[in-house]
N, CA, C and O atoms as CSV, one atom per row, in Angstrom:
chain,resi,resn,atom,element,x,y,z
A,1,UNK,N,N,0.816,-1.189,0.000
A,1,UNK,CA,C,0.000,0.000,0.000
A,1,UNK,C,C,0.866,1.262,0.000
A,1,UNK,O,O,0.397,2.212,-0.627
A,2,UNK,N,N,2.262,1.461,0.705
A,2,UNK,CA,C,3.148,2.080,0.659
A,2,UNK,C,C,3.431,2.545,-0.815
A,2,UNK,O,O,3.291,3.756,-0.992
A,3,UNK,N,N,3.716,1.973,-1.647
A,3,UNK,CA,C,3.899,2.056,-3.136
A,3,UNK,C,C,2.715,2.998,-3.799
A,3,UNK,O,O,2.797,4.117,-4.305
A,4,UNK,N,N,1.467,2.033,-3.584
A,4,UNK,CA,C,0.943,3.174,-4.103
A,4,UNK,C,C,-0.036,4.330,-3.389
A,4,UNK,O,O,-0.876,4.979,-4.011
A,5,UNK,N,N,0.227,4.450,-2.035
A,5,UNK,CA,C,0.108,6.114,-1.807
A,5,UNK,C,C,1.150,6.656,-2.867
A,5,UNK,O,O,0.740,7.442,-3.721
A,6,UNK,N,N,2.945,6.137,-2.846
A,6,UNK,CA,C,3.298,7.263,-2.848
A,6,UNK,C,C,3.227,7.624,-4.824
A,6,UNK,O,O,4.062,8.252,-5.476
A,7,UNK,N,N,2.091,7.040,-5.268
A,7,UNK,CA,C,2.788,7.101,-6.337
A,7,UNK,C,C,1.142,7.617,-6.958
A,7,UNK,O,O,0.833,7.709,-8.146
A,8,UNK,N,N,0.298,7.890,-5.815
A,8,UNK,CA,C,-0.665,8.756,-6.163
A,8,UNK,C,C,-0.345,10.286,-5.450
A,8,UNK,O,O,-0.942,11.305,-5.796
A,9,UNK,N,N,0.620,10.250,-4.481
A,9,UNK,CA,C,0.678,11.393,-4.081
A,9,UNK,C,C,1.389,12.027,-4.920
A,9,UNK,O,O,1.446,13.255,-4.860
A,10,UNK,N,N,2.146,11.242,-5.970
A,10,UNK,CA,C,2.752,12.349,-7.006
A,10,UNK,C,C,1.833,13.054,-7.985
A,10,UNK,O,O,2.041,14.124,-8.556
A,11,UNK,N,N,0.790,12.263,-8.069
A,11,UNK,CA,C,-0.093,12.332,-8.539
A,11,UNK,C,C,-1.499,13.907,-7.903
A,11,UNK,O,O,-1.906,14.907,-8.496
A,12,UNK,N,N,-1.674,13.571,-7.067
A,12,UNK,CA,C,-2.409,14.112,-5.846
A,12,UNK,C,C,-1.719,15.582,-5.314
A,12,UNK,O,O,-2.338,16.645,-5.269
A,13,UNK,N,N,-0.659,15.441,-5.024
A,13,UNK,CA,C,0.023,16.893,-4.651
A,13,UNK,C,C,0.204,17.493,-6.315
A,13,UNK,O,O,-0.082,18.689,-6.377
A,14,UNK,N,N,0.434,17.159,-7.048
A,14,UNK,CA,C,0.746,18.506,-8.462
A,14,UNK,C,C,-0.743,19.077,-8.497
A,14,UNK,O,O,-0.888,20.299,-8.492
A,15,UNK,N,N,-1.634,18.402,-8.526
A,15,UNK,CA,C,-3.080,19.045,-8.705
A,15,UNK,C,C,-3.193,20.072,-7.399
A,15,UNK,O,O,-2.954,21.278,-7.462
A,16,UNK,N,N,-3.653,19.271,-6.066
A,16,UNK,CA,C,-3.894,20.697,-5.200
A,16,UNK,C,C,-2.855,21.297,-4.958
A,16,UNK,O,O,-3.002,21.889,-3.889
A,17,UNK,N,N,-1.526,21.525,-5.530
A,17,UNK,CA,C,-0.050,22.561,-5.498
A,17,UNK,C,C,-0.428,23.189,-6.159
A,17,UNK,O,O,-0.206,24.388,-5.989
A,18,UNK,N,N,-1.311,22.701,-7.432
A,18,UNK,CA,C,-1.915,23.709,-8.634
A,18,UNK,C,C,-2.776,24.956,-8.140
A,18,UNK,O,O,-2.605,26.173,-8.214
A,19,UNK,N,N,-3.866,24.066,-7.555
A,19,UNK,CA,C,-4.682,24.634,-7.316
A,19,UNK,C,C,-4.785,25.277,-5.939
A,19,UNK,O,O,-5.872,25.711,-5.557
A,20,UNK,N,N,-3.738,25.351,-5.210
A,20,UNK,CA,C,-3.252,26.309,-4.087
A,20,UNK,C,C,-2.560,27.528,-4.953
A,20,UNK,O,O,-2.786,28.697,-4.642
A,21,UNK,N,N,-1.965,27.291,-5.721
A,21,UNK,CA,C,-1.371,27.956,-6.354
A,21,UNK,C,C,-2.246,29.300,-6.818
A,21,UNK,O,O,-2.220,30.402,-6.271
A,22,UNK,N,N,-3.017,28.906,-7.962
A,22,UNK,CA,C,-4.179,29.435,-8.642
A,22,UNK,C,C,-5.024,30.513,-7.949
A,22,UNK,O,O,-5.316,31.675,-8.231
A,23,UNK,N,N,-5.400,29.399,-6.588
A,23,UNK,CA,C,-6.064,30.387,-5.214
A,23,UNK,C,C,-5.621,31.469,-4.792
A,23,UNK,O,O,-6.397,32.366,-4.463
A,24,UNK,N,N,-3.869,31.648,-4.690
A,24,UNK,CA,C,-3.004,32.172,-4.009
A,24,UNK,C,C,-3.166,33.407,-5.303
A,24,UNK,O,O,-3.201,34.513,-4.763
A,25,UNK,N,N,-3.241,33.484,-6.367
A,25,UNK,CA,C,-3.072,33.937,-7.205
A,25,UNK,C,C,-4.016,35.154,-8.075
A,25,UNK,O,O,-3.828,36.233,-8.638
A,26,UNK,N,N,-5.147,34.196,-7.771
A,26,UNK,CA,C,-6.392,34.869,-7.971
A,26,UNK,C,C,-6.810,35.820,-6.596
A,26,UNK,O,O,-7.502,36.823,-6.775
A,27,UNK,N,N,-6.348,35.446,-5.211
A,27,UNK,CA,C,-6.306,36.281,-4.185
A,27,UNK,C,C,-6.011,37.627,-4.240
A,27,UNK,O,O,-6.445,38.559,-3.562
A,28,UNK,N,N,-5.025,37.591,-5.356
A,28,UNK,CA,C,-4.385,38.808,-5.418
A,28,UNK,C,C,-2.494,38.466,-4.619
A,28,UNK,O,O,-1.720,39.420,-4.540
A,29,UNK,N,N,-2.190,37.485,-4.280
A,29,UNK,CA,C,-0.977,37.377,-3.744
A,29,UNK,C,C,0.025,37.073,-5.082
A,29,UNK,O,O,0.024,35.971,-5.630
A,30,UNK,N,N,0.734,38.009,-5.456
A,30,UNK,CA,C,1.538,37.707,-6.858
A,30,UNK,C,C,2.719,37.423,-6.345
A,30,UNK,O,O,3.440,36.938,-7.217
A,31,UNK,N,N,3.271,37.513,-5.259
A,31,UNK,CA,C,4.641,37.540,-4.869
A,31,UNK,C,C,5.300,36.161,-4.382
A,31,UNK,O,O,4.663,35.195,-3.961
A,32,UNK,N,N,6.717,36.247,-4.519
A,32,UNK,CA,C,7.017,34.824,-4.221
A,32,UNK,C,C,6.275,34.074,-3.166
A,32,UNK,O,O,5.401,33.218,-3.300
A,33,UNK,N,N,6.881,34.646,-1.942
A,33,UNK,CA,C,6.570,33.933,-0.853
A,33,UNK,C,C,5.184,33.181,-0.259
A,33,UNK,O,O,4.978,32.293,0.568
A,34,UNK,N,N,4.064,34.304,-1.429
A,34,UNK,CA,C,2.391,33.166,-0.800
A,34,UNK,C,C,2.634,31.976,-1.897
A,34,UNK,O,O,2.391,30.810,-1.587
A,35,UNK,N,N,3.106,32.312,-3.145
A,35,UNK,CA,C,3.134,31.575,-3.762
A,35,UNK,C,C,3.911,29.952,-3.495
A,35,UNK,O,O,3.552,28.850,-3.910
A,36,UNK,N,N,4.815,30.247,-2.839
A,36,UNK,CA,C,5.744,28.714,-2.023
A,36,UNK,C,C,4.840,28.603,-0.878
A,36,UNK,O,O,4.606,27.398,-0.780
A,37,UNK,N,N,4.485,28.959,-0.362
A,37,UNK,CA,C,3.802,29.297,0.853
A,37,UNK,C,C,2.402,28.006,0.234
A,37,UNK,O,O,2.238,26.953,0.851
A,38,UNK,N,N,1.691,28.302,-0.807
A,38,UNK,CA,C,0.567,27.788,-1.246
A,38,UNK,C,C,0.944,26.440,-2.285
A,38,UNK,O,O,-0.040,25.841,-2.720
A,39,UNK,N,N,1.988,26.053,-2.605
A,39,UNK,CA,C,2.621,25.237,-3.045
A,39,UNK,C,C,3.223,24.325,-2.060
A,39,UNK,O,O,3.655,23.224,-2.402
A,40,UNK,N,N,3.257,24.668,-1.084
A,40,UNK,CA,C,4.137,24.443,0.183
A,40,UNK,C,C,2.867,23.304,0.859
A,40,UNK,O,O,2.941,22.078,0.940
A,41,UNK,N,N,1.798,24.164,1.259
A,41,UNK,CA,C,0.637,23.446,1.614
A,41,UNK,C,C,-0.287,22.556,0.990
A,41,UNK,O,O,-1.065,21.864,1.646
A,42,UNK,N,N,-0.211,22.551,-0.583
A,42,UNK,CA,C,-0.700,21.639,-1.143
A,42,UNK,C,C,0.068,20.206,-1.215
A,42,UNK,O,O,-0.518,19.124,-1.200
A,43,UNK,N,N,1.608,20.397,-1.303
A,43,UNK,CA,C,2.035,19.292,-1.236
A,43,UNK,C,C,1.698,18.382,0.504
A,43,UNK,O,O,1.481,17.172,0.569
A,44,UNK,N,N,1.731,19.201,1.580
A,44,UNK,CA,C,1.167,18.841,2.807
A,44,UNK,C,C,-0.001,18.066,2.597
A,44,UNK,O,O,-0.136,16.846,2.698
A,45,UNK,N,N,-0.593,18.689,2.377
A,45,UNK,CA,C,-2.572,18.097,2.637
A,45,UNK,C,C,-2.837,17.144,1.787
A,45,UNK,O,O,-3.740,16.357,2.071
A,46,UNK,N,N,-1.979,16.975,0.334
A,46,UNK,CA,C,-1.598,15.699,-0.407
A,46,UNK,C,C,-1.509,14.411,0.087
A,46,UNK,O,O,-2.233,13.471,-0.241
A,47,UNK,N,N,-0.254,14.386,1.190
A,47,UNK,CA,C,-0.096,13.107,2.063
A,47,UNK,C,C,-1.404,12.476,2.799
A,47,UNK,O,O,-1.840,11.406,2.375
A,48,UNK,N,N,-2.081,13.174,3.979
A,48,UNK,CA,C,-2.974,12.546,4.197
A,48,UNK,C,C,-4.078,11.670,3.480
A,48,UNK,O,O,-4.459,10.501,3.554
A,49,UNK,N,N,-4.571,13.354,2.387
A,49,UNK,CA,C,-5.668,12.853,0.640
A,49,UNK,C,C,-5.207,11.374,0.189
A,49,UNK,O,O,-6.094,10.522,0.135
A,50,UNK,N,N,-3.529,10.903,-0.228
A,50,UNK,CA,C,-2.822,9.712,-0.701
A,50,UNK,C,C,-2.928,8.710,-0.379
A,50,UNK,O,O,-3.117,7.765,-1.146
A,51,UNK,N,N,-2.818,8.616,1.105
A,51,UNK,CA,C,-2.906,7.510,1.928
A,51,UNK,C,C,-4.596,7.156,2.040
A,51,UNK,O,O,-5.085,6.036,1.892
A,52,UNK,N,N,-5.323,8.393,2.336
A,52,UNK,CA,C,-6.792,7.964,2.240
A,52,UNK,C,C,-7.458,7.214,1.124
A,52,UNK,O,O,-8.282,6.309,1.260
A,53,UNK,N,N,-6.987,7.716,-0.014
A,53,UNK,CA,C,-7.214,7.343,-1.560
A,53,UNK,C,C,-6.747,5.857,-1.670
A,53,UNK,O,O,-7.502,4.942,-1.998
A,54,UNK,N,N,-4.994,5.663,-1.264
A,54,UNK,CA,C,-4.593,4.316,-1.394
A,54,UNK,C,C,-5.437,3.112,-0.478
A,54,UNK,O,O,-5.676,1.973,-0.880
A,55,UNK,N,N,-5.847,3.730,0.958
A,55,UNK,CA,C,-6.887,2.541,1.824
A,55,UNK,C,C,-7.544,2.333,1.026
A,55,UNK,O,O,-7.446,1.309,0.350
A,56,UNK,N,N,-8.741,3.547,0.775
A,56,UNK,CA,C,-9.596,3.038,-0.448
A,56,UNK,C,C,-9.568,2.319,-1.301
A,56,UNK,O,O,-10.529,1.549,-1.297
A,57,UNK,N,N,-8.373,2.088,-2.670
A,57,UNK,CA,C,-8.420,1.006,-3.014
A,57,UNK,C,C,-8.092,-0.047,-2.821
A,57,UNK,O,O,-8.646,-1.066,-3.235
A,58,UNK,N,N,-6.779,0.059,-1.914
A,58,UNK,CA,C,-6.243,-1.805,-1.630
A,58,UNK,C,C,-7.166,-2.164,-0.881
A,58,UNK,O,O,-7.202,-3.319,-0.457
């Protein structure tokens, strides 16, 4: 199951990194730091989403 969390979380973090991103963006935050900042947290909240996703299927 190890395997494939991690190989949906590669999966799983580029989308909500995206779309933290996007958020961060459309906020009005143009500058580096929300921007890593919101990239930063999508890859976070990924891990848990991965592992939930991988129980689910195995």
């Amino acid at each position: 199951m190890l395997r494939l969390a991690l190989l949906l979380h590669t999966i799983i973090s580029t989308t909500l990194m995206g779309t933290a991103i996007v958020i961060a963006l459309v906020a009005g935050y143009g500058t580096l730091t929300p921007i890593l900042i919101a990239a930063a947290l999508g890859f976070v909240v990924a891990i848990p989403v991965s592992i939930t996703v991988a129980r689910a299927l195995a």
